[in-house]
N, C-alpha and C positions, 0 to 999 in steps of 0.2 A: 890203319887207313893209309895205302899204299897210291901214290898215284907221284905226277909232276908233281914240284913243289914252286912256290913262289916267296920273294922276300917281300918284310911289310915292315912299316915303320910301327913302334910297338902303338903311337895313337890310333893309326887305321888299325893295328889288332884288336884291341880294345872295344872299338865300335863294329865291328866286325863281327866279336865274341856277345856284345849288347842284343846285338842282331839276330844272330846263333838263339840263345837263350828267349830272346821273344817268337822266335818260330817253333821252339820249342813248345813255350809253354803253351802256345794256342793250337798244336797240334796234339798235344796231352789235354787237353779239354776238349776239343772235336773229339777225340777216343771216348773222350768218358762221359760224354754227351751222347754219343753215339752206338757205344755197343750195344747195348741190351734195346731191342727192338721188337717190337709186336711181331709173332709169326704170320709169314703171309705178306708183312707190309714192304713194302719196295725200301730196300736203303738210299738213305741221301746221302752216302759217302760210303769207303771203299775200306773198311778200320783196319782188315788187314794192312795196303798198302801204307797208311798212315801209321799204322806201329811198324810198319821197314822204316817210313820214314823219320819215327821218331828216335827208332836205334840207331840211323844212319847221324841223326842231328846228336845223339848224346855222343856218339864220338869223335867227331868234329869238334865238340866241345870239351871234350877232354885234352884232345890234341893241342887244341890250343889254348885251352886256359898252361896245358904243363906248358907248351914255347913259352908263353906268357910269363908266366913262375922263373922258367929258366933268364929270360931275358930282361928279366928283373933284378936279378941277383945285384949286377952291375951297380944299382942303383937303391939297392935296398937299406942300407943304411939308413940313406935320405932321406927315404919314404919313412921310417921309423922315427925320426928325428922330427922331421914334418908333423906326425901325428902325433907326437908328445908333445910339438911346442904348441898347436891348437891347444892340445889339452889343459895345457899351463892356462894361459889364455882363458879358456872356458871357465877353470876351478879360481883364475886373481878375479874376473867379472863377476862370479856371485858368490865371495866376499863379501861381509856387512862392512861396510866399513864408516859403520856412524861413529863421531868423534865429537865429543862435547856435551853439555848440558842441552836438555831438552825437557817443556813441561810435556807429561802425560795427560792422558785423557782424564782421569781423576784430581787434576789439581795438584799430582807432585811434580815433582823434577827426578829426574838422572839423567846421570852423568855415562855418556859411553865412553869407554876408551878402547881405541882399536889400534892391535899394534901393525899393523901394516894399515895404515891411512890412507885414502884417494887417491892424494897426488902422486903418491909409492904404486900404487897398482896400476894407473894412469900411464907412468912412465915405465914401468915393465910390462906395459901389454902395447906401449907404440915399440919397445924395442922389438919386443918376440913376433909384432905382426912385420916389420921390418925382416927376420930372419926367416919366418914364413912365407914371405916374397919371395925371397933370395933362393930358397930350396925348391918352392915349387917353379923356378925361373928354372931352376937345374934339373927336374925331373920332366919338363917340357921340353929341354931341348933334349934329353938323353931320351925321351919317348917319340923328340921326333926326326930321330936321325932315320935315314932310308936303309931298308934290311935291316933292319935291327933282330929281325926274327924270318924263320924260313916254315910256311905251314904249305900244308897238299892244298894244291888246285882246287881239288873236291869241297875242302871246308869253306872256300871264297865260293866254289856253286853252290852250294848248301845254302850261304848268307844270302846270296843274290835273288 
C-alpha cells in the first residue's frame, strides 16, 4: 500500500489500528450477511465493493500492525517485564495463605501453615504494583512521543 505517508505517535497508532479492525469486522459481517440473496431480490448493499473494501482494510492493517511491531521494539523489553510482573502479582493474590489453627465445620481443628504468609504477599505485591507504575509510566511516554511511527495517508483514510 503505496501512497503519502504520515508520522504518528505509537498511542494515535494504536487507536487507529482499534479503529482499522472494528471497520473491519463490521464490513466482514455486512459480506456475510449479505451475499447470498433471493434471485430477483434488489441488494441492500454493493458485497462486491465491500470485499475491495474489506481487502483494502486488511492491508492497512497489516501495514500497520508491522510499523506497530517495528516501533515497538524500542520498548519491548518493558512491555515483557510489564507483563510478567502483573503476572507475579496475579499468581502472590491467589495464594492460600491461611496460617494457624482453625475449627472446621465438623468440630476439629487444623492447623494451616503457609509458607509465604499475608503480610509476605501484601508486601511483594505493593512493591511489584509500584514497579508496574513505573514501567507503564515508561511505555506511555515512549508511546507517546510524536512520529514514533511513519504509516500511508490511505490507512488514516481507511480509519476515518
Amino acid at each position: 500500500m503505496k501512497s503519502e505517508t504520515v508520522g504518528l505517535s505509537l498511542s494515535k497508532a494504536l487507536k487507529v489500528k482499534s479503529r482499522l479492525a472494528g471497520r473491519f469486522s463490521k464490513v466482514s459481517s455486512t459480506i456475510t450477511a449479505y451475499n447470498c440473496t433471493v434471485d430477483g431480490r434488489r441488494a441492500e448493499v454493493d458485497v462486491k465493493e465491500l470485499d475491495k473494501q474489506r481487502s483494502a482494510l486488511s492491508a492497512a492493517l497489516i501495514d500497520l500492525k508491522t510499523a506497530i511491531y517495528e516501533a515497538n521494539k524500542g520498548i519491548y523489553l518493558t512491555i515483557n517485564q510489564l507483563a510478567e510482573k502483573k503476572g507475579e502479582i496475579d499468581f502472590l493474590n491467589s495464594l492460600d495463605t491461611k496460617h494457624g489453627t482453625e475449627s472446621s465445620y465438623q468440630g476439629t481443628t487444623v492447623t494451616y501453615v503457609s509458607a509465604i504468609q499475608k503480610q509476605e504477599v501484601d508486601k511483594r505485591v505493593k512493591q511489584l504494583e509500584k514497579e508496574v507504575d513505573d514501567l507503564q509510566d515508561q511505555i506511555d511516554q515512549y508511546n507517546a512521543l510524536p512520529e514514533r511511527i511513519r504509516i500511508s495517508q490511505l490507512v488514516l483514510e481507511l480509519a476515518s
